[in-house]
C-alpha positions as CSV (number, residue, x, y, z in Angstrom):
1,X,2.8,-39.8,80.8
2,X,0.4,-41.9,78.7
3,X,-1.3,-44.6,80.3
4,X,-0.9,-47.8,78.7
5,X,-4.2,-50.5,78.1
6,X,-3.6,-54.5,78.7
7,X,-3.5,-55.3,75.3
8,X,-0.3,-52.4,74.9
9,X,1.6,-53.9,78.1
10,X,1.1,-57.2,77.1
11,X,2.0,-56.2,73.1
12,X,5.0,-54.3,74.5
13,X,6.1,-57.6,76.9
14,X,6.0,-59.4,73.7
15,X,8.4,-56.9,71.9
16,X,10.9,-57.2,75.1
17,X,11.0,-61.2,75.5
18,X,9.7,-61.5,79.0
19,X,9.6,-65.2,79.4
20,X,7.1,-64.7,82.0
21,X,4.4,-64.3,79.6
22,X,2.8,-67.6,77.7
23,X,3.3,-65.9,74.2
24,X,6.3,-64.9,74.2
25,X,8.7,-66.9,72.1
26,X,11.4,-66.7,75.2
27,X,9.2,-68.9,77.0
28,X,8.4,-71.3,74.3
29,X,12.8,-71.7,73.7
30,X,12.5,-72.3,77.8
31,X,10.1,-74.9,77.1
32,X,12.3,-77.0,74.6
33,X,15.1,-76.0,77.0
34,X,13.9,-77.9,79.9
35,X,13.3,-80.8,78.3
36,X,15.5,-83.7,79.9
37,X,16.5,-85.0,76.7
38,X,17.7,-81.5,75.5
39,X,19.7,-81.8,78.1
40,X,21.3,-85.0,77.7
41,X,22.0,-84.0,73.8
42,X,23.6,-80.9,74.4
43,X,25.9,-82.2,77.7
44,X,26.7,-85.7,75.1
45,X,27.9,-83.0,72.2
46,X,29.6,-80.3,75.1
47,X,32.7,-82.8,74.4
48,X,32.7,-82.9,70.3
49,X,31.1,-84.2,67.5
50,X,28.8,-87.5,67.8
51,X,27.1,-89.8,65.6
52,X,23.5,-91.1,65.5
53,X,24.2,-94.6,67.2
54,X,26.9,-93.2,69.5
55,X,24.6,-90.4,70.8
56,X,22.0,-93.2,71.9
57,X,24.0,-95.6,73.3
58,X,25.4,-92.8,75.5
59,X,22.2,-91.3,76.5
60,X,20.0,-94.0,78.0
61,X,16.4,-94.4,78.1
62,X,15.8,-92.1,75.1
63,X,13.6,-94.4,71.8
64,X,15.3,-93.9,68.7
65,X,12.0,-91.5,67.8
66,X,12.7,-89.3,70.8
67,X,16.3,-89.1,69.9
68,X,15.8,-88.0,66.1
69,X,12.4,-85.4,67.4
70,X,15.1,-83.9,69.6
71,X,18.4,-83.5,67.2
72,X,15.7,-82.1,64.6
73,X,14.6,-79.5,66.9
74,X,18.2,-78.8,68.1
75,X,18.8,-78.1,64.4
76,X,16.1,-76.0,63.9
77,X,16.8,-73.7,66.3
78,X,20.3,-73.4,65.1
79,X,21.8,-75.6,68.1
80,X,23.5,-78.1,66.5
81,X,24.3,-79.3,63.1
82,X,24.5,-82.7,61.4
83,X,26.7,-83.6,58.4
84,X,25.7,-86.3,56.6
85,X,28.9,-88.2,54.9
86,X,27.7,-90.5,52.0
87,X,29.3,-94.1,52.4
88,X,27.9,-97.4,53.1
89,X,26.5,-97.4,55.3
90,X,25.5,-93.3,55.2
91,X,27.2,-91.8,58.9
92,X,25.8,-89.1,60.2
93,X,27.3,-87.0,62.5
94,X,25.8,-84.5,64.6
95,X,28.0,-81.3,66.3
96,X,27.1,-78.1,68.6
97,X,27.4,-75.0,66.9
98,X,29.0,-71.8,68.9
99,X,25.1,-71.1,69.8
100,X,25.1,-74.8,71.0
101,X,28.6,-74.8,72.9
102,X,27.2,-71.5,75.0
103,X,24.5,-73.7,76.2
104,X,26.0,-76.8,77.5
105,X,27.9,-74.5,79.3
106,X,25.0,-73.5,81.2
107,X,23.3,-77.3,80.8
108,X,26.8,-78.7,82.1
109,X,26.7,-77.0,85.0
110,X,23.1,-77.9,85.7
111,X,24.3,-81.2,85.2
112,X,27.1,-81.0,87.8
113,X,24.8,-79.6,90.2
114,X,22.4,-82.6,90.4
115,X,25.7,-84.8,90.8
116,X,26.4,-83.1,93.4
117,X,23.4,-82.5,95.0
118,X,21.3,-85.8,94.5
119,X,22.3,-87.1,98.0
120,X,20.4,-83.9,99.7
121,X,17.6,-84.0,97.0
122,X,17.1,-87.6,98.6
123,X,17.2,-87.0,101.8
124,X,15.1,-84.2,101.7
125,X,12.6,-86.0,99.6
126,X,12.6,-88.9,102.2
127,X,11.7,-86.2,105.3
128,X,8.9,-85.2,103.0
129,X,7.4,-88.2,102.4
130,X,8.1,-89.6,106.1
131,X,6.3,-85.8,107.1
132,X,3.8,-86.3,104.9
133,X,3.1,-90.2,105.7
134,X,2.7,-88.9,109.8
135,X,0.4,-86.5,108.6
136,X,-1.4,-89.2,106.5
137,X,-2.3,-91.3,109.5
């Protein structure tokens, strides 16, 4: 069996999508993933098409520039798509694609789970910082 140098491992890695490594382009699709805004879009469209103005009203705290950085990136990487229907004024409408509808599967439960959970993420965030206030003084 041939031994293998750094620079192979880490070339093979690359080949097999090992998020784990900075590189590969797994972990940079992990990256946009996470973002809390991703989120948001994705869980908003889980339950159909949306249009520009509904999609910020229903997700708050996201700027009109966030909003539009994140639909274009979500339509770059094939997530979503957005019809544009010439009237007056011009309505755009914005829908997951099956690509999309897999992951606000995952990003709906996710979602769920902090619902559910946000009481014990408190509390155990309040024994921390009461610990850590003790330890402070």
């Amino acid at each position: 069996m041939a031994t293998m140098t750094a620079a192979q491992r880490r070339e093979q890695a690359r080949r097999e999508y090992d998020a784990f490594i900075k590189g590969c382009p797994t972990n940079q699709l992990l990256d946009r993933l996470s973002d809390k805004w991703v989120s948001l879009v994705v869980s908003a469209l889980a339950s159909g098409p949306m249009r520009y103005s509904d999609l910020g009203r229903k997700i708050a705290g996201v700027s009109p520039k966030m909003l539009t950085q994140t639909l274009r990136a979500l339509e770059r990487d094939g997530i979503l798509t957005r019809q544009v229907t010439p009237s007056v004024p011009v309505r755009v409408d914005y829908e997951l694609t099956p690509l999309g509808h897999s992951l606000a599967l995952l990003l709906m439960a996710v979602k769920d789970w902090a619902e559910t959970h946000i009481e014990q993420v408190h509390e155990a965030r309040e024994r921390y910082d009461a610990a850590n206030e003790e330890q402070a003084a």
